[in-house]
C-alpha positions as CSV (number, residue, x, y, z in Angstrom):
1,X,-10.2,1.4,-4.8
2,X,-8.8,-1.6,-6.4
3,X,-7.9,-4.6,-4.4
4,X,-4.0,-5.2,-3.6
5,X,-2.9,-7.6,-1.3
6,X,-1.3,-4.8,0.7
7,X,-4.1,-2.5,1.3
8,X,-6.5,-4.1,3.4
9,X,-8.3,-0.8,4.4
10,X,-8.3,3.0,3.8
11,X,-8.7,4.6,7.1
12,X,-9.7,8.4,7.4
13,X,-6.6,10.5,9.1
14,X,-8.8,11.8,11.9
15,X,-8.2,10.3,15.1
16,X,-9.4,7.5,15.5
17,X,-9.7,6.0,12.6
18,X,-12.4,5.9,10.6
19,X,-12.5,3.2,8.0
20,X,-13.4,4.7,4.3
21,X,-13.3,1.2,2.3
22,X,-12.1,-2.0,2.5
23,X,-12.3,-5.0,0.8
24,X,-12.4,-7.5,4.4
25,X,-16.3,-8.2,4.4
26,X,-15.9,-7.9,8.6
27,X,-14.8,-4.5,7.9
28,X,-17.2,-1.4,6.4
29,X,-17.3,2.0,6.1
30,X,-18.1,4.3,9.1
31,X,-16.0,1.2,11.4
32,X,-13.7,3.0,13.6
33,X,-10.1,1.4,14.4
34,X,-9.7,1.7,17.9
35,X,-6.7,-0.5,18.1
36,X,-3.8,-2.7,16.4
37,X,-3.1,-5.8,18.6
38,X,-4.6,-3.9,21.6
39,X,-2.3,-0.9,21.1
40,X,-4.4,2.3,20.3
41,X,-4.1,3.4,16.9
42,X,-2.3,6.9,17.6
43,X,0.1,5.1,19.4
44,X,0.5,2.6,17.0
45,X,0.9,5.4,14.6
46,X,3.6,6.8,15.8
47,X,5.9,3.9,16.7
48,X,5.4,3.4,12.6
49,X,5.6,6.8,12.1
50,X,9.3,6.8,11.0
51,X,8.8,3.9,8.1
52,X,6.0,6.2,6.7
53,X,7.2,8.1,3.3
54,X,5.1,11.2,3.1
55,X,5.5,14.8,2.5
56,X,3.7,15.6,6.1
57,X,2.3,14.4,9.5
58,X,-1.3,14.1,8.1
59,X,-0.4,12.6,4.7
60,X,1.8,10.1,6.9
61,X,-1.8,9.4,9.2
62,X,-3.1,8.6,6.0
63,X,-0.8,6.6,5.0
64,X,-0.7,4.5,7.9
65,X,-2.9,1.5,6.3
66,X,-1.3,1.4,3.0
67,X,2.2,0.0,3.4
68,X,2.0,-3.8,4.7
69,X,5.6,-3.9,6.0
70,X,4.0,-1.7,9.3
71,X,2.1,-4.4,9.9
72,X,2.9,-8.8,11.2
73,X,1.3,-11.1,8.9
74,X,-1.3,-11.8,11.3
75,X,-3.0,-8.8,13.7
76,X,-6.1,-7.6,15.4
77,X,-8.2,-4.6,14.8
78,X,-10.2,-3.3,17.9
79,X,-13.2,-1.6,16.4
80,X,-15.4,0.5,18.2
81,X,-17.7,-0.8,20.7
82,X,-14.9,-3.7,21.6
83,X,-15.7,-5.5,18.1
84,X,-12.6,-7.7,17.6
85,X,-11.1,-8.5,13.6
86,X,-8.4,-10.7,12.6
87,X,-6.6,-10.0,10.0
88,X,-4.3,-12.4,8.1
89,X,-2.2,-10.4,5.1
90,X,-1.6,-13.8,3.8
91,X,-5.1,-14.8,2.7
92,X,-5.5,-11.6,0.9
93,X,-1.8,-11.9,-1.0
94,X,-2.5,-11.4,-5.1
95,X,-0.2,-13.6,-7.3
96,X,3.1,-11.7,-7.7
97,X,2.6,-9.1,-10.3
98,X,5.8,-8.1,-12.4
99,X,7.2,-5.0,-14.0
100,X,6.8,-5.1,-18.0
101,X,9.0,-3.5,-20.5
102,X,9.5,-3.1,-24.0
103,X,10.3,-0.9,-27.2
104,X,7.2,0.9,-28.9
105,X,9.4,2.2,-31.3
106,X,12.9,0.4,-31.6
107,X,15.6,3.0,-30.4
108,X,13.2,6.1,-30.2
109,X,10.5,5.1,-27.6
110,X,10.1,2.7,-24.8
111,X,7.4,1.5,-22.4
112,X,7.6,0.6,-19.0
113,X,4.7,-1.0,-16.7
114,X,5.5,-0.7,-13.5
115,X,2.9,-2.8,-10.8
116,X,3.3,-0.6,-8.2
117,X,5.3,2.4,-7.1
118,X,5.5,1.8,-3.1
119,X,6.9,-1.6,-3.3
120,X,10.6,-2.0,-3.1
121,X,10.3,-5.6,-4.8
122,X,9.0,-4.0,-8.2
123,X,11.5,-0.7,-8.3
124,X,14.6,-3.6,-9.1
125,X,12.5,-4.5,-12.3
126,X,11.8,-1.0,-13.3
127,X,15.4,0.4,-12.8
128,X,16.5,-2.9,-14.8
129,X,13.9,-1.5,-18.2
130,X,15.0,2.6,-17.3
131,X,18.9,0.8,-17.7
132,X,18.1,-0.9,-20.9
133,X,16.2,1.8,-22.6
134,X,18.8,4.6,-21.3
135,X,19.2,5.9,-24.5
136,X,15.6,6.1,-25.7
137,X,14.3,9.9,-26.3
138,X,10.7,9.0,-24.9
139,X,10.1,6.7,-22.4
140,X,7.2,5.9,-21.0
141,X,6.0,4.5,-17.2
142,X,2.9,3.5,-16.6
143,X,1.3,2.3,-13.3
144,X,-2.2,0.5,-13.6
């Protein structure tokens, strides 16, 4: 998994959640989240629940560590066993990464690099180059 500044960890969808990766040293595979800011991770779930773009209930679980907006710049993980983590988004925040754009071949085919699809701050940049290269007959996105 590569390192974003808005995944912090992949957690399994089972309840409760097992962490799968992470790049926080204090957190490792096998952890289990118990809690977020002392409020037990299924019902922190689903008080987030309804910010959660997915196509069902599980794939929402899953996707319960992925999008930072869920989640205050700082927080506490309970792990199992009372272990205690802080977490602070800010220390793990990448340089802001942009969406790229140009003509491979002028008028017939364009390219679009687009940092991220999940981030509302990059889709401006990308519907900007999709405007600009309307009338190309091939146009290409690419996420890294």
């Amino acid at each position: 998994m590569r390192k974003s500044s808005n995944v912090f960890v992949r957690a399994a969808i089972s309840h409760p959640r097992v962490v799968q990766s992470s790049f926080i040293p204090s957190l490792t595979p096998g952890d289990i989240i118990a809690s977020v800011d002392n409020t037990p991770t299924e019902v922190f779930f689903q008080q987030q629940q309804r910010y959660i773009s997915a196509s069902s209930i599980p794939a929402q679980s899953n996707n319960l560590f992925l999008f930072p907006y869920l989640f205050l710049e700082q927080f506490t993980l309970t792990l199992d066993g009372n272990r205690k983590v802080r977490i602070d988004r800010e220390k793990f925040k990448q340089p802001q990464q942009k969406t790229d754009g140009r003509w491979l071949k002028s008028g017939t085919t364009a390219y679009i690099r687009h940092s991220a699809f999940y981030h509302p701050w990059f889709e401006q940049g990308a519907l900007e180059f999709v405007r600009q290269f309307r009338d190309a007959q091939a146009l290409i996105i690419d996420e890294p």
